[in-house]
N, C-alpha and C positions, 0 to 999 in steps of 0.2 A: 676253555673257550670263553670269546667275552658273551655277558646277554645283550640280548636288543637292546638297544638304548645307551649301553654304554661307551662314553666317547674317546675313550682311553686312544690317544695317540702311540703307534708301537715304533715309527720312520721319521724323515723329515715332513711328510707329507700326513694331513690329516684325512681322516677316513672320507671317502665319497660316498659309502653308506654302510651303516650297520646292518642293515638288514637281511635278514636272515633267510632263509628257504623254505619257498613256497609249498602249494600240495603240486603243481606242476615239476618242483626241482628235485624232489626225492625220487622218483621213478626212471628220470633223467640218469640222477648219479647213478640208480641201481644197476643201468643200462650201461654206465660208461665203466663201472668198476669190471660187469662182465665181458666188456668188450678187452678188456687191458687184461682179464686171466686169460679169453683165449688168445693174446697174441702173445702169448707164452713171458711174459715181463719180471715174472715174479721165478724167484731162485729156489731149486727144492733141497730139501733137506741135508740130503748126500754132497752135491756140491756145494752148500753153506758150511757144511763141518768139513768137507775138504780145504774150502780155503783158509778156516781159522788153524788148519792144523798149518798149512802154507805158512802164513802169518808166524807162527810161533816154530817154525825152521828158520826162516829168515831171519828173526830175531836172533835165533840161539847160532847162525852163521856170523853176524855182524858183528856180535859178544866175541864170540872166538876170533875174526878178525882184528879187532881192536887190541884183543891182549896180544898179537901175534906183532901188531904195527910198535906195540909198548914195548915187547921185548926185544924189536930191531933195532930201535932207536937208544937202546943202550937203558932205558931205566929200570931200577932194581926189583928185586922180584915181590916185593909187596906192593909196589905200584903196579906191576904187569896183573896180580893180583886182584888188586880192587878195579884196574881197568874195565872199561863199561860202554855199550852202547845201548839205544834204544828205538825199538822200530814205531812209530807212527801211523796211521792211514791219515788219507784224504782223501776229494773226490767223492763220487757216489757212493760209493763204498761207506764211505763216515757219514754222508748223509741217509744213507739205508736206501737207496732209488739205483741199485746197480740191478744189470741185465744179469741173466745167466751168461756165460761165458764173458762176458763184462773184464776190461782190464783191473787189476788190485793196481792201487796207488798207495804209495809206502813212502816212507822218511824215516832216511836213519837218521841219529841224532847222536853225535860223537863229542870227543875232547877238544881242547885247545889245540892240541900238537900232533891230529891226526887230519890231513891236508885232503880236499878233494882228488887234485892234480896226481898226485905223485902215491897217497895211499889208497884214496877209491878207487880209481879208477887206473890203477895199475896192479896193487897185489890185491883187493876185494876180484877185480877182474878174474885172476890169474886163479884165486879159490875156486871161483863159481865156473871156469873154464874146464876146472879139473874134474868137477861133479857131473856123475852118469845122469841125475835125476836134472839137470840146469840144461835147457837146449834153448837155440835161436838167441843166443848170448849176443847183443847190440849196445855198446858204449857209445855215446852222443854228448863229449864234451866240452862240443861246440855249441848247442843250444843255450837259447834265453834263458832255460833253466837246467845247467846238467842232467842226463838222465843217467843210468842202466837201466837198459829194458833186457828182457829174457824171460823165458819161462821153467815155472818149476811146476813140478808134477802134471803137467798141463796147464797150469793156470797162468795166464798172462802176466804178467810183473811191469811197474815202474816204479825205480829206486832211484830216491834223491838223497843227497846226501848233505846236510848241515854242522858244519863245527861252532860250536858257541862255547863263550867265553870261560869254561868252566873246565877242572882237568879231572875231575871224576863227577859222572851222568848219574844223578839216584835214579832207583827204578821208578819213584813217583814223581818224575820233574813234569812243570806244569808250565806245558809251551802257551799257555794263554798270558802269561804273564807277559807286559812290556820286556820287566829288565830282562828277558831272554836272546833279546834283540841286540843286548850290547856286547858295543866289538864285534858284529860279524859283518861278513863281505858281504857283498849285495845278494850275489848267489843265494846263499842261505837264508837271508832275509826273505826272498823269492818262494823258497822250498820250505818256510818254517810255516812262512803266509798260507799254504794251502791246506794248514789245518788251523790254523785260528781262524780263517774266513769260514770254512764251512762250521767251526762252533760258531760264529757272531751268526750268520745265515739264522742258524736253529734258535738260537735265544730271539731272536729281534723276528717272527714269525707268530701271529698270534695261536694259530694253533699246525705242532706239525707232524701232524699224522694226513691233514688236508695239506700242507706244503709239498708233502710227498709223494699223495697220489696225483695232484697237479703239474709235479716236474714231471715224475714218470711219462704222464701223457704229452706234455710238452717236449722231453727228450725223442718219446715214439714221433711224433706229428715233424719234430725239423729233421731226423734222420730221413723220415719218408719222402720229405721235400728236398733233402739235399742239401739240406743247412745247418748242419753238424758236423762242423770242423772251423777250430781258431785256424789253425795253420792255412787256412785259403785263404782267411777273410771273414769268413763268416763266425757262430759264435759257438764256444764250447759248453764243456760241463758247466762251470761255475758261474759262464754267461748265461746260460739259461736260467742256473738258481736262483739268480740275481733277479731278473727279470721276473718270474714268478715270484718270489717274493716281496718284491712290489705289491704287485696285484692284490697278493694276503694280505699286506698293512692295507689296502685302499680298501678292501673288501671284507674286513675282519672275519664278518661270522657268517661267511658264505663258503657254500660245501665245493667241493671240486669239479662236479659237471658245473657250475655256477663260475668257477673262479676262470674254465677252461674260457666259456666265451667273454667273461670280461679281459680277459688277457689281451684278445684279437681286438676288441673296443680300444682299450687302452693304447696298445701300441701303433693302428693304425694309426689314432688321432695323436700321437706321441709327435712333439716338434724338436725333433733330432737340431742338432747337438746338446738340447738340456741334459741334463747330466741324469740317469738313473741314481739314487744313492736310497741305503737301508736305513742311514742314519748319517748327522753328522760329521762333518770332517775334521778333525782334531790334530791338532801341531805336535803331540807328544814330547817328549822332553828329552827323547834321544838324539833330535836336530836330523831326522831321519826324511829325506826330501817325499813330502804327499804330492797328488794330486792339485796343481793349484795352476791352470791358465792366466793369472793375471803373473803369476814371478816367472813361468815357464814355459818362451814360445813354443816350444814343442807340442805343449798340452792345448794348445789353441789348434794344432791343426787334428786331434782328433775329432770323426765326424759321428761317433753311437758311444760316447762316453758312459760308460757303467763301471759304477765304483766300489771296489770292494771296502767294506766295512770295518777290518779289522788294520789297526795300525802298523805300519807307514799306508794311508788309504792311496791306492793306484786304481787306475783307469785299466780292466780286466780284456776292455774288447777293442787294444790299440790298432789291431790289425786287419779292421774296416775301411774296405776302399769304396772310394763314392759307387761303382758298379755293382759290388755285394751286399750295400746297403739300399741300393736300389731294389735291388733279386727279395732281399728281404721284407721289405716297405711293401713290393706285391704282394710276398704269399700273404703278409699279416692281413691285406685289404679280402683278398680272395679266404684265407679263414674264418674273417672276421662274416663276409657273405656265407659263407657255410654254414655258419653257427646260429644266424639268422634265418637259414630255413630249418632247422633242428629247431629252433624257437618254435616258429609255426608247424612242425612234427610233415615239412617239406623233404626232409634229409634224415638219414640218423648218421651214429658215429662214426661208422664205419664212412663214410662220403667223406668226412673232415682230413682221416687218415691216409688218404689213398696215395697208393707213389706217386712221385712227380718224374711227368715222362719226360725228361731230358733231352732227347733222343728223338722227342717230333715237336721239339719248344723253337726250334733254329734250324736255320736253310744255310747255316755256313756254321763250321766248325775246327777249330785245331785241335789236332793228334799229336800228343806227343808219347811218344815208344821210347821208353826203358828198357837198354840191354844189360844182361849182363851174363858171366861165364856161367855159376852156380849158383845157386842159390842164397847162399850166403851173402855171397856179392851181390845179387840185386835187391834182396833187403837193405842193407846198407845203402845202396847207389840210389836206388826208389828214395827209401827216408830222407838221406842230402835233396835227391830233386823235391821232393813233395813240397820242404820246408822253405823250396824257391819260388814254388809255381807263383804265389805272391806276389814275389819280384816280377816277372815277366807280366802278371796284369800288370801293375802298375807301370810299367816302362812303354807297355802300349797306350792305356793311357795318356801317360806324359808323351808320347811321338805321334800321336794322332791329334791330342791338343784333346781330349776329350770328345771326339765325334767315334770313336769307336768303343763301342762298350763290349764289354767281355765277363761270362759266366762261368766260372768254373764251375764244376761237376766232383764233390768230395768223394771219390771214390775208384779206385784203380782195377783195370781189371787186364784177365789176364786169356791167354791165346792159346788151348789148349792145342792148336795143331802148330804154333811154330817149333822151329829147334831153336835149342838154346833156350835161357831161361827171360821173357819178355813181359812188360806190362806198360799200360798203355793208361793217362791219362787224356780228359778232354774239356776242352773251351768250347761253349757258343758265344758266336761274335753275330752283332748285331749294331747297325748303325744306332747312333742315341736318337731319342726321339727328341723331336724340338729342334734339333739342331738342323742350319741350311747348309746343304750340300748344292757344291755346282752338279751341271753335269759332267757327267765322266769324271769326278773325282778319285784319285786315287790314294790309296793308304799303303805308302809303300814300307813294309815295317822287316826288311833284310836286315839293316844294321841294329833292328831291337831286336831281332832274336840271336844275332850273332854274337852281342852283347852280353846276353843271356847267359847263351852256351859257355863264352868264354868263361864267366865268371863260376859255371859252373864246372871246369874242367882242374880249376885251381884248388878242388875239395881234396884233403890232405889225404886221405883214404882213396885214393882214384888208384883203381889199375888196370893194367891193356886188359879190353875183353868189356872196359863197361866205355857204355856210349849211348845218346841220345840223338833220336831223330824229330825233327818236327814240320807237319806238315799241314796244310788246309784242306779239308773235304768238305764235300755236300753231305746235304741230308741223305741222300741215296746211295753215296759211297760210304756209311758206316759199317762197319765190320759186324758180324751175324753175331761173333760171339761178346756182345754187349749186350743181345739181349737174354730175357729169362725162355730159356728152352732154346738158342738158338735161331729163332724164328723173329721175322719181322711183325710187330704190333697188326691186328687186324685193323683195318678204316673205323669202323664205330670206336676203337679204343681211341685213333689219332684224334675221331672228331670230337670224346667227350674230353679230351686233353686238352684240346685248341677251344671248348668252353672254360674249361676251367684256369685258363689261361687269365690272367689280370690285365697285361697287354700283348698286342700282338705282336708275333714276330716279325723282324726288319722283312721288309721286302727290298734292302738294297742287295745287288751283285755284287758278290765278293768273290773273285777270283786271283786265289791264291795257291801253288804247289808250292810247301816252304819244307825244304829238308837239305841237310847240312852236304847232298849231293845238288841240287838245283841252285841255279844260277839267279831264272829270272822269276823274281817272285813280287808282285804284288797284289795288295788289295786292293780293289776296286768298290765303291761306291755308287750305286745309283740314285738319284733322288727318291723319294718316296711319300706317300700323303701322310701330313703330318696326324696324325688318327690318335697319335696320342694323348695322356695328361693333360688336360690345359690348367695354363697356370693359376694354383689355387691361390689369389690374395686372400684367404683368413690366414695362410702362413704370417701372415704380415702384422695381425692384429695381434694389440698388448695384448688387450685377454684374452686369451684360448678356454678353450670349452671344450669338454670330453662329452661326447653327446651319447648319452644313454639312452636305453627302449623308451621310450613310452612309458609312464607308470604302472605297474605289472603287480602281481599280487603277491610280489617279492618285496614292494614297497620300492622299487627305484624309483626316483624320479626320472622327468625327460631331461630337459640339458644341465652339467652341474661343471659348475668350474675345474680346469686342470689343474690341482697344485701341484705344477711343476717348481720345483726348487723356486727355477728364474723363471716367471714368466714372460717377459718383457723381449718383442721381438718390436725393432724398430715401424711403426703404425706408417699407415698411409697418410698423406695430407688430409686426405677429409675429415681422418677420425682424428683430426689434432683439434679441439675446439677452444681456444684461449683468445683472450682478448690482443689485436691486433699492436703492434707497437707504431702503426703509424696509418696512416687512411689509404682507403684502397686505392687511389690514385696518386700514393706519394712512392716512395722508396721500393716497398716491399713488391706493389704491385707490378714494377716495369721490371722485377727481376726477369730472366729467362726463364720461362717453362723447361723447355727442353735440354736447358745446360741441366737443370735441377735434374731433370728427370737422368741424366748421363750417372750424374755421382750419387745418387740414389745408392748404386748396389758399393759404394766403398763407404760410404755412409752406415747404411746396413752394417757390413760387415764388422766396422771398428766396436757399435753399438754393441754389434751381437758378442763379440769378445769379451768385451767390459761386462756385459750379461749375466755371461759365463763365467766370469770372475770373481762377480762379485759374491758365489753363493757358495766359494771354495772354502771361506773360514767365517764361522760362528761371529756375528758382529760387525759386521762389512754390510755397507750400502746395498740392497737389493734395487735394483731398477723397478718404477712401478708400469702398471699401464696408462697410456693417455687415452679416454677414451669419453662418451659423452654424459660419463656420470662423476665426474672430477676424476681429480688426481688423489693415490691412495692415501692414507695415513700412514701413522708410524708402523715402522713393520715390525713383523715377530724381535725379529731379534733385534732390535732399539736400532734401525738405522734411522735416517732421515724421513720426515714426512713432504712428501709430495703433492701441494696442494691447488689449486689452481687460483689466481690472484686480479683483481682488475685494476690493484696497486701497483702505482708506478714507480715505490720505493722498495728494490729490492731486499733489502737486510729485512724491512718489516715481512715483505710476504714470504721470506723465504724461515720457517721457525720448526721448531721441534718442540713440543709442550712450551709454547711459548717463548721458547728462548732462540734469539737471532742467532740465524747459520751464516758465519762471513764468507765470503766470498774472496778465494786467494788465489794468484798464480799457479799454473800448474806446474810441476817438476818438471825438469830437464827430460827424464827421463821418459813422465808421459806428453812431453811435449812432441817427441820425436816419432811420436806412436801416433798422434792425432794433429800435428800441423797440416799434414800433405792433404788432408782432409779439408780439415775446418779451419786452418787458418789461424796460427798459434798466437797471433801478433793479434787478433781479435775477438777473442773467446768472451767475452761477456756484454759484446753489442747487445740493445735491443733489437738489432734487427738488421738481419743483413742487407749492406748496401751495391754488393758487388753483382754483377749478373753472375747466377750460378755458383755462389757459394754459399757454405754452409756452415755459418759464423756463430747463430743464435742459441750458444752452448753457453752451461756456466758450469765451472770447476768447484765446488764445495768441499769444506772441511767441519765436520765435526767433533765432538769428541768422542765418541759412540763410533765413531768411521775410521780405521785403523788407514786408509787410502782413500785420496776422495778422488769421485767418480765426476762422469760428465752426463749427462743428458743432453741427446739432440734432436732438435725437433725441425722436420724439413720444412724451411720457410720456402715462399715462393712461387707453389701452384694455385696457390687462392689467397686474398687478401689475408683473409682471415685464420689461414694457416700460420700467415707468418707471425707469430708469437713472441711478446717477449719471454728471457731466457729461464725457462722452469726446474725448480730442482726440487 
């Protein structure tokens, strides 16, 4: 563990404080550690040696597979011989933070010439199909990452399967290594990644025995809120690791009730899409595509980028839709208030953890009901729907335009009095706040769920007897057996739920019957007072601030700067303060207000892209803040310094230790990114001359700047905003 004082950087970000824990935080942790034995967290004895034994059948099954695939394929018997496999974990599991009954996450790790398609997942299958002790056998070869799930001797299983470039596996091969990466499919790359991220996690953590009791509790707290599951949208195992270990690096020698409320601090004030990262983004030398929004439109539209660590570095939490990133952005605000009266001994732990009532958060809701014949079949049919529900947010989304937000609820349940074998997922739908509704609007969304369905009818696995219904109910029409015991919530439960609520629920009408027998189906909209969020402008400012307690006898300070990667979110005109390129009653000043004010948010955006880009690779331009104490200096990693100038010759003002930055054309290709904007034929005005546009950028090139960037500053709402061109 480090001591006080020590500045040792362990991330890209440097620590917010070292400081260690107070006489208040010990008593805290003692409290939180006993609050997490009794919620039964920790694994005992009998089931820890039953799973290692699990572990070591599986091995000694995959062993025998392999020589079995070696001797089909015709090679001789010394090859079938030395033939080899070796089994893996990942997961919680490797990180040591698994529940009891907790799933085992496993990777086999094969030969060159033993194929997922046609050897895993056809005769590994066919083994494990034949075993008395192997039940709820589920092959999923359609997934982002292949699986077999099934269980042995009771213990949950996921089994992925990787071939790498080698044709005999030593029992000590060492998947940390890069070269283990070459020559294999992406598949595998996927599946090898999930044990080199969680060793990178553990090394790059200053201390993890506190990493561990930290995730645990943060594992319990987003199960209990219903925010544990990638496959919705929201964020998994290794999304939580991530993010907790953050925390660790910013908070070195801080014990775990300490780390739990800086967590809630941190990511309330967190300004999504900066990139979460443990360290570093590194190009590697196998030309293996990372993480990088400036080469890859795609990576520009994720909106909670969190990055894993270990090479090829990927964005862990792609499948955040702006609605689940909303659902998220509450609770962290509403834990982050919890942890705050636990401060003041207002709360204890137990209030932080409590379930999240689902079930009286929303006045409209979808049901959608999973059939199937047996058993069998609706494990499978569930799994394919689950891995859709995704899709159909999103498609409401996109066919409402964004006025309709939607919740999903990670967790299936099931109808002990129907026949047949049924389970039922559910959405709260809720008008977006902010947004103007006429009256009597309607959201009529027939052809997004029939959409839906179809696409879901085409799963290769489909057969008669499985089917989906979906439909819209109230609050009051929810089925009994959703809750615990049966029973509807008593009023004191609804009303401390509806406190601890972040916002409130829509109060628009939503009248919708939607199932694949109904004909007339829509949503309906009422207006409603806009009671929400008001728009926060510090999202706006360069420099962001993580605003800590008060100075506390932990040694925090009150507000201390975010090192977020990228700081830099495009500033308001007022906080632009440079010297004007022409007098307030010439040029600048008869721009339009208002046109400015239009492209303000395409403005933003491009800004914010380039942001985002620039802190993908080691040596790249980071954008600074403009704000009223000049422009930064040079940055960490030698990009440009950004300094604020009342010279009218730019080569002189514009320097890096002195040395003139020229000022060049910009590519074709970021031309085409940033004309529609700012106007390509003008990029390095002093000062826009056109009403409503946004000219007063300059394109730089250094040698230190692998890609040069732009900076733009909104001319136009104040004389004195409009600046010449700053870089």
């Amino acid at each position: 563990m480090m001591m006080a004082g020590d500045q040792r950087q362990y991330g890209v970000l440097s620590p917010i404080s070292t400081a260690g824990p107070g006489r208040a935080d010990r008593p805290k942790n003692r409290l939180l550690e006993e609050f997490l034995k009794s919620q039964g967290l920790y694994e005992g004895p009998d089931e820890s040696a039953l799973r290692k034994k699990v572990l070591a059948d599986i091995d000694q099954i995959v062993k025998l597979w392999v020589k079995q695939v070696t001797k089909l394929k015709g090679y001789d018997e010394h090859m079938v011989e030395e033939a080899n496999a070796k089994i893996f974990t990942f997961g919680s599991y490797r990180l040591s933070v698994h529940d009891p009954g907790a799933d085992l996450d496993t990777l086999c790790v094969g030969p060159c010439y033993v194929s997922r398609e046609e050897d895993f997942f056809v005769i590994l299958h066919e083994m494990l199909a034949e075993m008395t002790e192997v039940t709820e056998l589920q092959p999923v070869p359609d997934a982002y990452v292949p699986v077999m799930k099934f269980k042995l001797r009771g213990i949950s299983i996921d089994l992925l399967y990787a071939s790498i470039s080698l044709w005999d596996i030593p029992e000590d091969l060492d998947i940390s290594q890069e070269s283990v990466l070459y020559d294999t499919d992406e598949q595998s790359v996927l599946s090898l990644n999930g044990c080199r991220v969680a060793d990178q996690i553990l090394h790059l953590v200053p201390n993890v025995e506190h990493f561990r009791t930290t995730l645990r509790c943060m594992k319990l707290w987003a199960k209990r809120r219903g925010l544990y599951s990638n496959v919705t949208g929201f964020l998994g195992g290794v999304n939580w690791a991530l993010l907790v270990a953050q925390v660790c690096q910013l908070y070195p020698n801080a014990i775990p009730s300490m780390l739990v409320e800086r967590f809630f601090r941190v990511y309330t004030q967190w300004r999504w899409p900066n990139p979460v990262m443990l360290c570093s983004i590194e190009e590697g030398t196998l030309g293996l595509a990372v993480w990088d929004p400036r080469r890859n439109p795609r990576d520009r539209t994720h909106l909670m980028p969190i990055i894993t660590p270990a090479y090829p570095c990927m964005n862990s939490s792609y499948n955040v839709t702006s609605s689940t990133l909303l659902v998220m952005t509450e609770q962290f605000e509403n834990g982050n208030k919890i942890c705050e009266d636990i401060t003041l001994n207002k709360a204890d732990w137990a209030a932080l953890f409590e379930p999240y009532c689902f079930f009286e958060s929303y006045r409209n809701y979808l049901q959608i009901d999973i059939i199937a014949i047996n058993q069998d079949d609706l494990r499978t049919w569930k799994g394919w729907i689950e891995s859709r529900l995704r899709q159909l947010m999103l498609k409401i989304e996109r066919d409402t335009r964004g006025m309709l937000r939607v919740h999903p609820y990670p967790h299936g349940y099931y109808d002990p009095s129907a026949q047949g074998e049924r389970c039922a997922f559910f959405m709260g739908l809720q008008r977006t706040q902010g947004v103007p509704v006429q009256e009597g609007q309607q959201f009529d969304i027939r052809g997004t769920v029939d959409e839906f369905k179809l696409s879901l009818f085409s799963y290769h696995l489909w057969k008669p007897g499985m089917d989906i219904f979906v439909s819209h109910i109230r609050r009051r029409q929810i089925p009994l057996y959703v809750f615990p015991g049966g029973a509807v919530p008593s009023r004191s439960s609804r009303v401390a739920n509806q406190r601890a609520r972040t916002s409130p629920a829509s109060n628009g009408v939503i009248s919708i019957d939607y199932s694949a027998r109904v004909v007339n189906q829509t949503l309906r909209a009422s207006p409603e007072s806009s009671s929400g969020n008001s728009g926060d402008e510090s999202a706006r400012v360069a420099n962001q601030t993580l605003r800590g307690s008060p100075g506390s006898s932990n040694g925090n300070s009150g507000d201390v700067p975010a090192r977020v990667a990228c700081q830099t979110v495009i500033t308001s005109p007022e906080n632009i303060r440079g010297n004007s390129g022409c007098e307030p009653a010439e040029e600048c000043d008869k721009m339009s207000v208002n046109s400015n004010k239009r492209k303000n948010d395409n403005v933003g955006n491009m800004v914010r892209l380039e942001k985002r880009a620039s802190i993908s690779l080691s040596g790249t331009t980071s954008f600074s803040g403009l704000d009223d104490s000049g422009l930064f200096k040079v940055n960490a990693e030698g990009g440009l310094a950004f300094q604020r100038t009342t010279d009218g010759d730019l080569v002189n003002c514009c320097k890096d230790n002195g040395v003139p930055v020229v000022p060049r054309v910009a590519r074709a290709s970021e031309i085409s990114l940033r004309e529609s904007n700012l106007g390509g034929e003008s990029l390095g005005n002093a000062c826009a001359v056109k009403a409503g546009s946004f000219q007063n950028g300059l394109i730089v090139e250094h040698s230190a700047v692998s890609l040069g960037k732009i900076l733009v500053t909104q001319a136009g709402a104040k004389a004195e905003a409009a600046s010449k061109p700053v870089t």
